[in-house]
C-alpha positions as CSV (number, residue, x, y, z in Angstrom):
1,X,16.8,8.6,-7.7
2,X,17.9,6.8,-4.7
3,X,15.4,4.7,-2.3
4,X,16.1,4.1,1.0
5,X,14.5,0.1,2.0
6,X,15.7,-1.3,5.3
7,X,19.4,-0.3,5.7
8,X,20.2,-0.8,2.0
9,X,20.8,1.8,0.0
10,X,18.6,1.9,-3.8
11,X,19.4,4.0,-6.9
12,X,16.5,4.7,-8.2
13,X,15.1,7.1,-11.1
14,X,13.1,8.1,-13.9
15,X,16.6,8.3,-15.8
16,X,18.9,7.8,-13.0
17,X,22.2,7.3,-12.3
18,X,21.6,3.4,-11.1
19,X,23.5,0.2,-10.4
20,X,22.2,-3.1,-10.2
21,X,25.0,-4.3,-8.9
22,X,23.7,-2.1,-5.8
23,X,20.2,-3.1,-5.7
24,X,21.1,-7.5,-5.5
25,X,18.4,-10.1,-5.4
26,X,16.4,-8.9,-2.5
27,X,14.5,-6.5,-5.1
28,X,13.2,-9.6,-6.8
29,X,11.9,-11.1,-3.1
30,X,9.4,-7.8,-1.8
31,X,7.1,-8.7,1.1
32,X,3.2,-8.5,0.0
33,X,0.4,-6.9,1.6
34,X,-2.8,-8.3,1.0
35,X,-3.8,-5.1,-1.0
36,X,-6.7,-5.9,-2.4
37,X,-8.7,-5.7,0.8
38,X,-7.9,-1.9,0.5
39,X,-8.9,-2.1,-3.1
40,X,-11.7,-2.9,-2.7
41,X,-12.8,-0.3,-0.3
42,X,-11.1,2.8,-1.5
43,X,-9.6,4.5,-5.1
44,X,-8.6,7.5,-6.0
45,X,-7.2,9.4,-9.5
46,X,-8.8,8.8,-13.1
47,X,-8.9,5.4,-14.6
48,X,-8.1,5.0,-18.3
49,X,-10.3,6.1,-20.7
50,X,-9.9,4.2,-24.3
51,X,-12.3,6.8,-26.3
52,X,-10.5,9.9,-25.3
53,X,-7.2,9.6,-27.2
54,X,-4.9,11.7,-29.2
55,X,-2.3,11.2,-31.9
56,X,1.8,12.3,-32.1
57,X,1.5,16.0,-32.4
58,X,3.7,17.1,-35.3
59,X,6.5,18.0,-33.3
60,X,6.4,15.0,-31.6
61,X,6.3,13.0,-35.2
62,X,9.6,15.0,-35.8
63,X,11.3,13.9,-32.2
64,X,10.2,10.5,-32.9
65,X,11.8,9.8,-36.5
66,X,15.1,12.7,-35.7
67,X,16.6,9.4,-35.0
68,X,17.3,5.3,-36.1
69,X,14.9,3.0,-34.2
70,X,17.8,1.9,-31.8
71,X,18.8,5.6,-31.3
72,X,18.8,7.3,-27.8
73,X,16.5,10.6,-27.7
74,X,17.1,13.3,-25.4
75,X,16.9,13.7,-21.9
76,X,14.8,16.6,-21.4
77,X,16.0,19.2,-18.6
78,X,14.5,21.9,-15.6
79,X,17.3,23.7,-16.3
80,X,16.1,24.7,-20.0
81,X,12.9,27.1,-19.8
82,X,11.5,25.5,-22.9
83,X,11.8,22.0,-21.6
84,X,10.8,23.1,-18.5
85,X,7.3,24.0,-20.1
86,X,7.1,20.0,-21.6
87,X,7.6,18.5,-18.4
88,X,5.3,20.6,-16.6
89,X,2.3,20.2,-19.2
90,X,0.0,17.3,-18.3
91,X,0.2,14.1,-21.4
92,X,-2.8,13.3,-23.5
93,X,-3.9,9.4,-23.7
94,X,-2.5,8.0,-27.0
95,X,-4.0,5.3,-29.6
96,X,-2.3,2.0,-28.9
97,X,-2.0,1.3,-32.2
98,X,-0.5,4.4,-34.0
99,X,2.1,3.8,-36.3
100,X,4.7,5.5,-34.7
101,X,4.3,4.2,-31.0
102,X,6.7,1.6,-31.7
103,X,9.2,3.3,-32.7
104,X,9.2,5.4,-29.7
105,X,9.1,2.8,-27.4
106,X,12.2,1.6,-28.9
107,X,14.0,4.9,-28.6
108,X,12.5,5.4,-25.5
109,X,14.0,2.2,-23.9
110,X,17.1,2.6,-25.7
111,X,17.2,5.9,-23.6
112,X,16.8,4.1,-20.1
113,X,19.2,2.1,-21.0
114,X,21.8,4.2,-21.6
115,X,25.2,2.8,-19.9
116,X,26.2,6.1,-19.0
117,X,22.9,6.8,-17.5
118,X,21.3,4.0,-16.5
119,X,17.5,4.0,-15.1
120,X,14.9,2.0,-14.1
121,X,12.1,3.7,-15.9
122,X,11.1,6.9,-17.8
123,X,8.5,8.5,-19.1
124,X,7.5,9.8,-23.0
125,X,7.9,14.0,-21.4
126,X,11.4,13.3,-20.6
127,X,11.9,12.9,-24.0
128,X,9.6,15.6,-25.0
129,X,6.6,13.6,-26.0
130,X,3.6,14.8,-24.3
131,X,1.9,11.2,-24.4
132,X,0.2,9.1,-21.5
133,X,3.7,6.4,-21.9
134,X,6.3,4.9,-20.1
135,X,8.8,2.1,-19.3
136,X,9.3,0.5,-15.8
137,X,11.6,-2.3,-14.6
138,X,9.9,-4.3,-12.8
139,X,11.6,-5.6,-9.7
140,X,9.2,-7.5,-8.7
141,X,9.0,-10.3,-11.4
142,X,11.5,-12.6,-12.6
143,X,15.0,-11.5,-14.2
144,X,13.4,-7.5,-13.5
145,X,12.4,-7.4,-16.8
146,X,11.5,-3.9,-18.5
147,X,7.9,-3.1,-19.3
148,X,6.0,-0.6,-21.1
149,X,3.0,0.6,-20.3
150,X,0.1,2.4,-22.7
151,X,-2.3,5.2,-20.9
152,X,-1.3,4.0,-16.9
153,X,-3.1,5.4,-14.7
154,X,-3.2,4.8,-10.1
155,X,-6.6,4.0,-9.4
156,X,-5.9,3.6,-5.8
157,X,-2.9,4.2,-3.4
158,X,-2.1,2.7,0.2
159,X,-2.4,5.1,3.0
160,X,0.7,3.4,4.3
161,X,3.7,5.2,2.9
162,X,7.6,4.5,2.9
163,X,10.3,7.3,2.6
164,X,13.1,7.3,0.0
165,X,15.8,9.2,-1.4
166,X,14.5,10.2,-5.1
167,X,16.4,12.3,-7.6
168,X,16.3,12.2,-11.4
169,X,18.4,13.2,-14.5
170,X,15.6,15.9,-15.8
171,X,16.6,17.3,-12.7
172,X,20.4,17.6,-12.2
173,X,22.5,17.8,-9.0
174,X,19.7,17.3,-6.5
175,X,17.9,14.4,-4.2
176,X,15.6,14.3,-1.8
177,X,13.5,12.1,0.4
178,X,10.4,11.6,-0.4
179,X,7.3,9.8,0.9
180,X,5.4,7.4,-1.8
181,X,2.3,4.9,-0.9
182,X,3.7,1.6,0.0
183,X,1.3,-0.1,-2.4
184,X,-1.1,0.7,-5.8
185,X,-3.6,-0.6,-7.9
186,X,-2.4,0.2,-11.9
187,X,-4.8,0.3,-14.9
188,X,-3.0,0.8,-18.1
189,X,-3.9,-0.3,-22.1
190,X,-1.8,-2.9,-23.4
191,X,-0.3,-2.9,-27.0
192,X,-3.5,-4.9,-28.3
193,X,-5.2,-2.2,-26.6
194,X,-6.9,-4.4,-24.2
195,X,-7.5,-3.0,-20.4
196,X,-5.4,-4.0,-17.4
197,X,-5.4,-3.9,-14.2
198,X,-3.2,-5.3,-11.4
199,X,-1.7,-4.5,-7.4
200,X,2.1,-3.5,-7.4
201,X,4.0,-3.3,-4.1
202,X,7.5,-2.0,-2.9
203,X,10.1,-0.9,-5.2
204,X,8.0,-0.9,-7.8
205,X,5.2,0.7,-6.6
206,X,8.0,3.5,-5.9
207,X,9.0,3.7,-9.7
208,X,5.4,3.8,-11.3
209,X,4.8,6.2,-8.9
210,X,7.6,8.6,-9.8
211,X,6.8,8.2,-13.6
212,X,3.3,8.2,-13.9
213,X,3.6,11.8,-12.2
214,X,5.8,12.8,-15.2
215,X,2.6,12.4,-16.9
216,X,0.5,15.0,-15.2
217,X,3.5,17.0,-15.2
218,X,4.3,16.6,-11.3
219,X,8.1,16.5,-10.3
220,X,9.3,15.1,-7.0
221,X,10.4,18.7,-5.9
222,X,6.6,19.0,-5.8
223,X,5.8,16.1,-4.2
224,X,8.2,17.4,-1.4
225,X,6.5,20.7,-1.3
226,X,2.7,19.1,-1.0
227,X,4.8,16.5,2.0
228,X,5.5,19.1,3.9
229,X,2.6,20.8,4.9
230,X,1.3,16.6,6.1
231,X,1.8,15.6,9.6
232,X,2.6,12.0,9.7
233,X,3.0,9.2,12.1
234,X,6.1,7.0,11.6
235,X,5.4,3.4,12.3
236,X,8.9,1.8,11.7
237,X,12.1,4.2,11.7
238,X,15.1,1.6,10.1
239,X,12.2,0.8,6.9
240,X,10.7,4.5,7.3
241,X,7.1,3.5,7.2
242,X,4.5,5.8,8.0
243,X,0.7,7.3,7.7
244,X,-0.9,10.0,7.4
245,X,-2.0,11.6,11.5
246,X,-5.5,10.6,11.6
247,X,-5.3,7.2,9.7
248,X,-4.7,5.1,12.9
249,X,-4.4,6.0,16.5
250,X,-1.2,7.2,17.9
């Protein structure tokens, strides 16, 4: 996926092709918004709930161990009808602390990290593993470190939106530009299954974004589709900012 930020030009994806070379250190430096005063006042989506969880399908069990731990798994395509049907379907919340979930976390990250196919995040139904996971980089802390994330859910999204070029490698020779809320509020489990919550901002508000749709089996071509039937007000054409007509006076 590429992001458009200002006049430089971001590669972006769930599995993307991606340099950091491109990106530099400005990534590192995002301007903050004090978010929580929208917090506070408005949320949206389902927050995380711990009782309602699910184990590695059988087939999943079988994706999981078809590999070693340090082994890359398959990126899973639009262009294959039965794949199609995994990355459409909508996860299930997993237990934090099944055996397995380690293991494909490692394969999982191994995947992202794929020289040849560099991303910035990706989530478990890319990899055919119908599971509330995935793996961000986050820009936005020190040395852009990769993190993963049990059960994440948006609990709240910023009515002010920027634009960027997204693509991504379950979707082959395609990009477009797509509109994602400037800021969020993220609830996930972590790995001693403990509840979390925290604001993310910018460019990495852009990647959760993208992957945590994988999880309700939303694609950015669908994204696109919703965006164009929304009238919106730009406020700032070189950073592409906008809102939604009706948000703010014109």
């Amino acid at each position: 996926m590429k992001v458009t930020i200002g006049l430089l030009l971001l590669l972006y994806s769930c599995s993307p092709l991606f340099s950091k070379d491109v990106i530099g250190k400005e990534i590192g430096q995002e301007n903050h918004l004090e978010t929580i005063i929208f917090v506070q006042s408005y949320k949206s989506n389902v927050s995380v709930n711990i009782d309602s969880v699910e184990n590695f399908s059988e087939i999943e069990k079988t994706i999981i161990l078809s590999g070693e731990a340090t082994d890359k798994l398959h990126v899973y395509q639009i262009t294959d009808e039965k794949e199609l049907t995994v990355l459409k379907n909508p996860s299930q919340d997993i237990r934090h602390d099944y055996p397995l979930l380690q293991t494909l976390a490692t394969r999982m990250l191994a995947t992202v990290q794929d020289p040849e196919h560099a991303g910035v995040g990706i989530a478990a139904p890319q990899v055919g593993i119908n599971k509330s996971l995935i793996w961000v980089q986050r820009f936005d802390k020190v040395d852009a470190p990769f993190e993963f994330y049990i059960n994440p859910r948006i609990v709240w999204r910023s009515k002010l939106s920027r634009k960027g070029t997204e693509g991504c490698l379950s979707i082959p020779d395609r990009k477009e530009d797509i509109e994602r809320s400037y800021a969020i509020r993220l609830q996930y489990q972590s790995l001693d299954g403990s509840l979390k919550e925290e604001n993310v901002e910018g460019f990495t508000a852009v990647i959760f974004q993208h992957e945590i749709d994988h999880l309700f089996g939303v694609l950015y071509p669908d994204r696109l589709e919703e965006q164009l039937q929304e009238e919106r007000i730009p406020l700032n054409e070189k950073i592409q900012f906008s809102m939604e007509r009706g948000d703010i006076v014109p």
